[in-house]
N, C-alpha and C positions, 0 to 999 in steps of 0.2 A: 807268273806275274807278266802283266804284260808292256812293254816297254814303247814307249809312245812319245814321239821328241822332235819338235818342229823347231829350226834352230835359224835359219838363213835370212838376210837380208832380198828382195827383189826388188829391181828398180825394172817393171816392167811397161813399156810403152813406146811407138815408134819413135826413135829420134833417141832414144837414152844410151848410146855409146858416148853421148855428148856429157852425160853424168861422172864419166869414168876418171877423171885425175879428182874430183869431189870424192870419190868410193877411196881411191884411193890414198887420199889426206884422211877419211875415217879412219881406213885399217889401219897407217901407221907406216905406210908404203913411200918410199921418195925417189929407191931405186929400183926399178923393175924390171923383170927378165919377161919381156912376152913370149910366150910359148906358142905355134903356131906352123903352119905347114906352108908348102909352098902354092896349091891353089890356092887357100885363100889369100895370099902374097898376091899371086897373079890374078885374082877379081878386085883387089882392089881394096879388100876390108881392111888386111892391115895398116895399111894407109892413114885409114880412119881412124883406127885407133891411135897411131902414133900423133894422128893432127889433133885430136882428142887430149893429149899430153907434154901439150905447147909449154919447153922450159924445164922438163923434167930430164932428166936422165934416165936414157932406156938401152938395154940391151935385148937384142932379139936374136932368136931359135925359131928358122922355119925350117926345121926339117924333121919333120914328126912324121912315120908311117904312118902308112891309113890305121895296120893295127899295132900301134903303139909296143914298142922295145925296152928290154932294159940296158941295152947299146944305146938306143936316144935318150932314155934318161940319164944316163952315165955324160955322153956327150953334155947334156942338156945343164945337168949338175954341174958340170966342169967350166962351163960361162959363167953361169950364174956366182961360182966360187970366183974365177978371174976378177969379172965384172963389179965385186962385191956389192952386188944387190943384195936387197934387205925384203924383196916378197916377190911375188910371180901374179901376171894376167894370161890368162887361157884367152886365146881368140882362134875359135876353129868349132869344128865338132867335137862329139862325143872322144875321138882318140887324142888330141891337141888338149882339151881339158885333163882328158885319164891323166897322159905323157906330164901336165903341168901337176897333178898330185902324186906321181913319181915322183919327179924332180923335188918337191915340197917335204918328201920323206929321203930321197938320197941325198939330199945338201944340207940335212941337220941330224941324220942318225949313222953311224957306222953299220958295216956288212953290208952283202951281197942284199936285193930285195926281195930274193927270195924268202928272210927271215924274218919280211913282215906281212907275210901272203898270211890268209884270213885261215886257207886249209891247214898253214903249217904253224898255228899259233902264233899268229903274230901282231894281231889287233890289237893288243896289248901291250906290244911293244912301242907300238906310234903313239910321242907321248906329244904334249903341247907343244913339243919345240918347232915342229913343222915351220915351213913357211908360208905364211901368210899369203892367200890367192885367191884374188878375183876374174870370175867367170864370166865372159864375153861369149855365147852361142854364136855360131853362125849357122847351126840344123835344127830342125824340131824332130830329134831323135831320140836321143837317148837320156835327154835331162841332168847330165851329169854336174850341171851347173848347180842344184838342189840336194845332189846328191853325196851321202859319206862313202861311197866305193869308186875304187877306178879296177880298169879290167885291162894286165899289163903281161906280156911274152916275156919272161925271163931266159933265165939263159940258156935251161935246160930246156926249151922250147914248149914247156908248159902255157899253158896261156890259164894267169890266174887273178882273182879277187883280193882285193886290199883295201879295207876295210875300217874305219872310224870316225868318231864326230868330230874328230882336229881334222880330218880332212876334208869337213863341207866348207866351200870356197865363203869370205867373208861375207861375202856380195856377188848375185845374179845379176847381171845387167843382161834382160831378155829384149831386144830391142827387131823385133818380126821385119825391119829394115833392112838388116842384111842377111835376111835367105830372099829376098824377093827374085834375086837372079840366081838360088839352085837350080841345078838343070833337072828337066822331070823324073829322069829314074834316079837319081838322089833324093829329091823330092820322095818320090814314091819308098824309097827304102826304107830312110831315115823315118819315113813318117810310119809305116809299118814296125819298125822299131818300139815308135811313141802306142804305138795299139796295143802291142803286144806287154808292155810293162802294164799299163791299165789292166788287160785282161788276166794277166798271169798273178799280178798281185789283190787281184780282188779274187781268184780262185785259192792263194794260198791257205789256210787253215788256222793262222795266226790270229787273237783278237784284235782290232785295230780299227774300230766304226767311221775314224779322222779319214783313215788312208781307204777304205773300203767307199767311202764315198767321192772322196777326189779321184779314185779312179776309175767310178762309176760316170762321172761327170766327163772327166779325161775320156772314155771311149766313148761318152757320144757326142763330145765335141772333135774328136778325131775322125773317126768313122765318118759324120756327117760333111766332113770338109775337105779329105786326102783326096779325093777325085778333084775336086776345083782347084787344087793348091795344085795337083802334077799336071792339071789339062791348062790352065794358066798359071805359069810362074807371078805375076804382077797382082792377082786377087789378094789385096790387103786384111780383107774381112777372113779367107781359106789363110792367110798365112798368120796369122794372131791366133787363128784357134787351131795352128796344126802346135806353132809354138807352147800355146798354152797347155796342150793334153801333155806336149811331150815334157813340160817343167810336172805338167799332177802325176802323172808317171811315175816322174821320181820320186816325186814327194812320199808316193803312196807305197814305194817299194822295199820300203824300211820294214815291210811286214813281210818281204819274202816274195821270191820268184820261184822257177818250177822247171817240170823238165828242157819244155821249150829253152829256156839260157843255159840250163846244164849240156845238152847238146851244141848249142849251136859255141858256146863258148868252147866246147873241147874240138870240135870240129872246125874253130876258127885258129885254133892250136895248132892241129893237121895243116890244115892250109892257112895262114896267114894274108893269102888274096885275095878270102871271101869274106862278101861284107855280112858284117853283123846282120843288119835288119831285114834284109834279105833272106837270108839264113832263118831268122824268126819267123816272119811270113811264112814259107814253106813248112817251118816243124807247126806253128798251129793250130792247122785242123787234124795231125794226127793224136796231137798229144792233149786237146781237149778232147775227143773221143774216148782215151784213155782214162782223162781222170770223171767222165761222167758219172762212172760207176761209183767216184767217192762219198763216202756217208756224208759229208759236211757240203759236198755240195748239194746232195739232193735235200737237206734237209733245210737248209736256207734257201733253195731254190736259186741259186748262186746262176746256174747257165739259164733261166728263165731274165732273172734280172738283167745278165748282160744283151740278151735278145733283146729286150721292148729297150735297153739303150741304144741298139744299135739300129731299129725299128723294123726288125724280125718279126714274124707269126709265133715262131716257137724254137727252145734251146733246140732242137735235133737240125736247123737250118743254120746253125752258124760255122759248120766246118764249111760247109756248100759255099756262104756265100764269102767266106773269106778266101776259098780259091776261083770262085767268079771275081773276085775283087784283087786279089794280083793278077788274075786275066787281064783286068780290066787296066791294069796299072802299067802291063807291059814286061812284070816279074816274072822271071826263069818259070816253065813249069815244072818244074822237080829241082830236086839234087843232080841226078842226072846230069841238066842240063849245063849243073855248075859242075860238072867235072868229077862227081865224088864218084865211087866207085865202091861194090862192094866187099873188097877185099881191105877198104879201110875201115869196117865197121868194129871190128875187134878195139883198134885203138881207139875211135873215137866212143866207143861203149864202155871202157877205161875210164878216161875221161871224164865223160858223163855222170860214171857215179862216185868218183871221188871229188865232183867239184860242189864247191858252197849252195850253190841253189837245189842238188839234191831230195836234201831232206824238209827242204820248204814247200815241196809238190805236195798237195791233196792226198795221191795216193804216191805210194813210196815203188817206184819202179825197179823190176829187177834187170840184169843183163837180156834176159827174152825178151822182156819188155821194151828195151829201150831198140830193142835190132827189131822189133816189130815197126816200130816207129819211125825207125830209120827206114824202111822198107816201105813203108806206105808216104815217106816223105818222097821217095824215088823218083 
């Protein structure tokens, strides 16, 4: 059977942080914990949102990792408890949202968070009681504002998935306003992030024609725009559609991702100082190579499709030019260059195949497989 579920509010358009204490009188919200980091404290966003909140009672958390903890959400929890707020605003990226649906599962259920991780049976655990939280972007990365997972470091230095529909935030307020001053290799990451959910979740295997096509859409309104979006921060037109692919991203990813996250998320485990989307970018052109040989894709012509989106000759050009295109973008050339080494391939091939996106790949990788991958990501 196959499970198909569009759930979230968007208030999407320049200017709509301005929407945000209106979002937050729907959900039922009156005290709020923003959740949030300290760049974006120091450009200036948060600002905007709290002037956005003229009269209300607010408690803020900016100190969110780049990759999100369960020491910040613990902290994070423990204001929010003080403070007696009654819902959370995410204003940051993909880690500052993850960090606020932490916090939305540690400040209404008991135990450690480990025991609502997705691997270790726990989606089932997070019931409604969560707290209520609206999504404020400031990346067109990883969509997490659309999305029911966050991706959270526990304590055992696992880096894992957690996962349900009480966790898609009430309300998206996607407002392409405030990423206009990302600097270009965020820009570039983040936006390499928003490609890679499009592509990986239109090569998963799952039936889902909703999400196969927004993320069809999603990579070629991505693709067409990351080079203007990183070569001018200020392009309004590259920054609406780098925004936009990375919310269809999400939307679409509800049908499953692949090895590319299963790597880079265990590998983001290992090192907790490398970025995600980055990380993505590099795994792939290995790990689409990999799944060409999958029956489902060849039979829908799945890597034919993403080519004439991305306006390719043919599927065998698309590992090529997505490493002409982090050239092009300024991204590491390898793993290498980020520092991995291969005597960490054991743990991060670990990793790999005991995490959530696994068994959502096309073809189902083994331990060879994935140290191939890792190798030619080098």
């Amino acid at each position: 059977m196959a499970l198909i579920y569009y759930v979230t509010q968007v208030q999407f358009e320049f200017g709509a942080i301005q929407l945000l204490q209106a979002e937050c009188q729907r959900s039922g919200i009156s005290r709020p914990l923003i959740v949030t980091d300290a760049g974006v404290k120091a450009a200036g966003i948060l600002q905007k949102a709290l002037d956005a909140l003229t009269g209300m009672t607010v408690a803020v958390f900016d100190q969110t990792p780049s990759n999100p903890t369960e020491a910040a959400v613990r902290a994070a929890a423990a204001l929010y408890t003080q403070q007696q707020c009654d819902g959370l605003i995410a204003v940051g990226g993909g880690s500052s949202i993850d960090c606020a649906k932490g916090v939305a599962i540690a400040a209404t259920h008991t135990g450690p968070l480990s025991h609502y991780a997705t691997i270790e049976g726990g989606s089932a655990r997070i019931t409604e009681r969560v707290a209520p939280l609206i999504a404020v972007p400031t990346t067109a990365g990883t969509g997490s504002e659309v999305a029911r997972g966050a991706i959270l470091i526990v304590d055992d230095h696992r880096k894992l998935g957690f996962h349900s529909w009480h966790l898609v935030p009430k309300t998206a307020i996607c407002d392409p306003e405030l990423t206009l001053g990302l600097p270009p290799l965020l820009t570039a990451a983040t936006g390499m992030d928003a490609i890679a959910h499009c592509m990986e979740t239109f090569m998963a295997p799952a039936f889902n024609p909703p999400a196969d096509g927004i993320a069809l859409d999603g990579l070629a309104r991505g693709w067409a725009h990351i080079e203007r979006a990183t070569r001018n921060g200020a392009d309004r037109e590259a920054r609406l559609n780098m925004m936009s692919a990375s919310m269809q991203g999400a939307m679409a990813f509800q049908k499953g991702l692949g090895c590319v996250h299963s790597l880079s998320h265990s590998l983001g485990g290992v090192n907790p100082r490398l970025h995600h989307g980055t990380l993505n970018a590099l795994f792939l052109p290995a790990v689409i190579a990999f799944n060409a040989a999958a029956e489902s894709l060849q039979k829908e012509k799945r890597l034919a499709r993403m080519a004439h989106a991305m306006g390719l000759d043919s599927a065998s050009d698309i590992g090529q030019a997505i490493q002409a295109m982090n050239t092009r973008l300024c991204l590491p050339t390898g793993l290498a260059a980020m520092g991995v080494t291969e005597d960490q391939f054991e743990a991060i091939i670990a990793g790999a195949m005991a995490d959530h996106c696994h068994k959502t790949n096309p073809r189902i990788a083994t331990a060879d497989d994935y140290r191939q991958m890792l190798s030619q990501a080098m």
